[in-house]
Structure formats: structure tokens, C-alpha cells
C-alpha positions in Angstrom: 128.5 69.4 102.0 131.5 70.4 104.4 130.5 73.7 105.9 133.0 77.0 106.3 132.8 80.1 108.7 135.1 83.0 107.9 134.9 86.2 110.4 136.3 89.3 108.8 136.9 92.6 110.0 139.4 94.9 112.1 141.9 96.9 110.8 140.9 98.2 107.0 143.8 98.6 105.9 143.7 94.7 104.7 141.0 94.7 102.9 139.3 92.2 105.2 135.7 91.9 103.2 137.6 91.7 100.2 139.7 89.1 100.9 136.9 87.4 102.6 135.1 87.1 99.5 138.1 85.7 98.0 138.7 83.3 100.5 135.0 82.5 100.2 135.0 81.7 97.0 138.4 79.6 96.6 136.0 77.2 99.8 132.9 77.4 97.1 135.0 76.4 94.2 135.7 73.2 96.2 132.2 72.6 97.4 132.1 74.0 100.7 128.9 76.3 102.3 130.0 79.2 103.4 129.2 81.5 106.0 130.7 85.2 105.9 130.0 87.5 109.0 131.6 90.3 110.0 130.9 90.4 114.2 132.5 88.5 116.5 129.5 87.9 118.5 128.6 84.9 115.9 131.4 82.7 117.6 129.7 82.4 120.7 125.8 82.3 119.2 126.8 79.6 116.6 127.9 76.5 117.5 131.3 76.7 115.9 131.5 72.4 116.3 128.8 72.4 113.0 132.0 74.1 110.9 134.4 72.0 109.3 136.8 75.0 108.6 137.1 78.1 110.3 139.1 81.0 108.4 139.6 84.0 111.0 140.5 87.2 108.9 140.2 90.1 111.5 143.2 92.5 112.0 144.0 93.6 116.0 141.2 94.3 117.2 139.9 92.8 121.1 137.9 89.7 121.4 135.5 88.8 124.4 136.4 85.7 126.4 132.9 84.5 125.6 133.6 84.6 122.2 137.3 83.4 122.1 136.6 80.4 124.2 134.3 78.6 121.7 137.2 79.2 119.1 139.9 77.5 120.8 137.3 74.9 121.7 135.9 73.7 118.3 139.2 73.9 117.0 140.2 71.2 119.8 137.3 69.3 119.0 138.3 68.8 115.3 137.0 71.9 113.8 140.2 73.5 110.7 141.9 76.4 111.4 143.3 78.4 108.3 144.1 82.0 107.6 146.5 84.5 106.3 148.5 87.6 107.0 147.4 90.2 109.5 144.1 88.6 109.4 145.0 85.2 111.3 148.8 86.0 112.7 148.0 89.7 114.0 144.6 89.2 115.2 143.8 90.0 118.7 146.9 90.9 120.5 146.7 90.9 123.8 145.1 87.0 123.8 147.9 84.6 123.9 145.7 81.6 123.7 144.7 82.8 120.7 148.1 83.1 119.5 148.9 79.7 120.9 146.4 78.0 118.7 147.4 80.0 115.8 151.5 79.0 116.1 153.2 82.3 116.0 152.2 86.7 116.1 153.5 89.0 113.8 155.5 91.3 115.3 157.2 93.7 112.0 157.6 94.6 108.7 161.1 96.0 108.0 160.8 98.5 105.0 157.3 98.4 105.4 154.7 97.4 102.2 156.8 97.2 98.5 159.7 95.1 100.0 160.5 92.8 97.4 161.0 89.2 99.1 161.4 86.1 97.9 159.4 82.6 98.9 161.5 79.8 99.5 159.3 76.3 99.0 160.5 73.8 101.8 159.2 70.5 101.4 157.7 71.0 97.3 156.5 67.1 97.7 154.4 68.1 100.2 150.6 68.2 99.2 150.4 71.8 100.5 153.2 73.2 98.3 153.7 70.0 95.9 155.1 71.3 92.5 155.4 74.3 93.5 158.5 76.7 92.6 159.9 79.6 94.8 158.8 83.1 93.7 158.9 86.8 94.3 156.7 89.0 96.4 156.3 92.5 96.8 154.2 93.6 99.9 155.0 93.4 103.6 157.8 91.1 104.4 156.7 89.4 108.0 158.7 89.0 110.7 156.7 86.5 113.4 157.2 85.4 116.5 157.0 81.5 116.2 155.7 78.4 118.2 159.0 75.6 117.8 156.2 73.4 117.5 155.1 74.4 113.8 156.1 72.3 110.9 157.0 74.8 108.1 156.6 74.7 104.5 158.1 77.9 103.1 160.4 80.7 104.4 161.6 84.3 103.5 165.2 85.3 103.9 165.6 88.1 106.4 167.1 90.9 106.0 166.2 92.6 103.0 164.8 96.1 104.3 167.1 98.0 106.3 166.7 97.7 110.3 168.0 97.8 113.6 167.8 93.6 113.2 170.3 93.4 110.8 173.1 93.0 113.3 172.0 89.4 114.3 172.7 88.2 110.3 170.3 86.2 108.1 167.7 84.7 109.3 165.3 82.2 107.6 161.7 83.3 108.6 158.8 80.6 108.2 156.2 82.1 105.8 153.6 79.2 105.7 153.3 76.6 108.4 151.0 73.9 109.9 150.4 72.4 113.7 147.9 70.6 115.5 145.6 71.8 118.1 144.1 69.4 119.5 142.0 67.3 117.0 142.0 70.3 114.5 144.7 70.9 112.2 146.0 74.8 112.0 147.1 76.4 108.9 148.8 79.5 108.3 150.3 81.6 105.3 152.1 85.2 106.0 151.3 86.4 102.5 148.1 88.6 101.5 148.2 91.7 102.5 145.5 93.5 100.4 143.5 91.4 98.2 145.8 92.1 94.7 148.5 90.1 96.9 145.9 87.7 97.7 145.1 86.8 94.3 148.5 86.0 92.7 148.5 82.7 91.9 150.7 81.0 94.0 148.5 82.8 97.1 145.2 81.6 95.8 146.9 78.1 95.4 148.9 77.9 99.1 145.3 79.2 100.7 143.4 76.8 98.5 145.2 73.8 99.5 145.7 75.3 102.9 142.1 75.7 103.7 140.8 72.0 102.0 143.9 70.4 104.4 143.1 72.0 107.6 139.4 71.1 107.1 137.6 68.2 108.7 
């Protein structure tokens, strides 16, 4: 049995043990054991190399070099890396090896949450996104800062909400991409912010197969 660790917490305002237990239980459904914790300290009194898949889900907050070390380092070693929204792409802010790993940072929201967006399907052959259709969002519309070396699978046309941005025209901004790092295989997905967003179906289905493909 292929074994998961997700680490939630941080900023409330995601809903970060709810979504866990989402997440959670999409990883069950597919025959995973799961660990859930909610402190950091686990990732350096575990040995994160026994984890197939781990899904960080932890808004801002700091991490301790002792902790993020053994991250980036099972991760090298083969370990998946998979994760949504605020809880993978604005986690930790002020550790750029972090952000490294993960491909790209979020860095705004024009208009805030209830921006209707849509989600542009870039490669729908692909086994992440494969028969999959674009469709409509409304939440947070994120704008990231991104690693060149991602490939990406879907994008959101920018802008929609007014902003000072506007003046440099449309943009297409990835929403869900992949890289390596390493041995492991990184996974990302800029929807979910609260759990209701998290569990529309075409989120449950992009973190489903995101999770299973970054996964040893």
C-alpha cells in the first residue's frame, strides 16, 4: 500500500483541515494510507523517504530549516509532491527553496474571492486533464509568479478584475502545472480556495489525478 503524508494548517481562512480531509480521502479512494498532521515538526521526526506522496496544505506561515530541509530532500529522492491553492503555492514566504521545488508563488488576487474566471484545458490528451472540457470558476483568480521550467496544463485569462495590471494587456496565467525535482515529480493546481471550491468536480478530478501522478 503506497503511503501519503498531508501537513495542514496556517492561515484559516482556507479551510486547511477541511480540505485536508478532502484531499485525504480522494488518496484513500485510490488505496493510499494516509497520514494527516497538523505541526510541522513531523517533517523532520518522520522520515519523509517512507512517503510516496507528500501533499503540503499550509497557508504563509514560517518553517524551520530543520524541518524544510527533509522536504526538499525526500522530494529529490523520489518522494511526490502535490498540492493546491494557497496551501502549496503561498506556503512559507520567505523560503525560496521551497518555492523552487514547488515551481512558482502566488503573489495576487485581482478583485479578490467571487471573480468569475474561466479554466482553459491545455493539453486535454494529457492523462492529468484527458477529456476534460474548460469551465468556470468563481473564487480567487491567481496571479503567480512562475518557474519557466514548469510544463502547464491549464491557464486562466488575465485580466478580468480591475487592477493597476491591466495596462500590460492579456496575459495567459498557468493554473495547473507539473516539474521535476529531482527524482520526484511536483504537482500543482491554483484552484481550491475553501473546501466548496475544492469539491467541484473538475477540482476533485485535476487533484485526484494530480496526486496518483506525482506519487511514487
Amino acid at each position: 500500500m503506497k503511503k501519503a503524508l498531508i501537513f495542514q494548517g496556517g492561515w484559516e481562512g482556507h479551510e486547511p483541515k477541511e480540505v485536508a480531509d478532502i484531499l485525504g480521502g480522494i488518496l484513500e479512494e485510490e488505496g493510499f494510507e494516509v497520514n494527516i498532521t497538523d505541526t510541522l515538526t513531523t517533517l523532520q521526526e518522520d522520515d519523509l523517504t517512507q512517503y510516496d506522496l507528500i501533499v503540503p496544505n499550509w497557508t504563509q506561515g514560517t518553517i524551520e530549516k530543520e524541518q524544510l530541509q527533509p522536504l526538499l530532500d525526500a522530494v529529490a529522492q523520489g518522494t511526490g509532491l502535490a498540492g493546491l491553492h494557497g496551501g502549496m503555492g503561498d506556503s512559507f514566504r520567505w523560503e525560496v527553496d521551497y518555492q523552487f521545488m514547488v515551481g512558482g508563488q502566488w503573489v495576487a488576487h485581482p478583485g479578490n474571492d467571487g471573480v468569475s474566471y474561466q479554466v482553459h484545458i491545455v493539453d486535454p490528451d494529457h492523462p492529468l486533464t484527458e477529456g476534460m472540457e474548460d469551465f468556470t470558476v468563481v473564487s480567487e483568480q491567481y496571479y503567480m509568479h512562475v518557474d519557466p521550467a514548469v510544463k502547464v496544463h491549464a491557464t486562466t485569462r488575465f485580466p478580468v478584475a480591475e487592477g493597476p495590471y491591466q495596462t500590460n494587456g492579456e496575459v495567459d496565467m498557468p493554473v495547473v502545472w507539473t516539474k521535476k525535482w529531482g527524482e520526484g515529480k511536483v504537482y500543482y493546481c491554483g484552484l481550491g480556495h475553501v473546501a466548496e471550491i475544492v469539491r467541484m468536480p473538475e477540482v476533485m478530478k485535476l487533484m485526484r489525478n494530480g496526486m496518483t501522478w506525482a506519487s511514487r
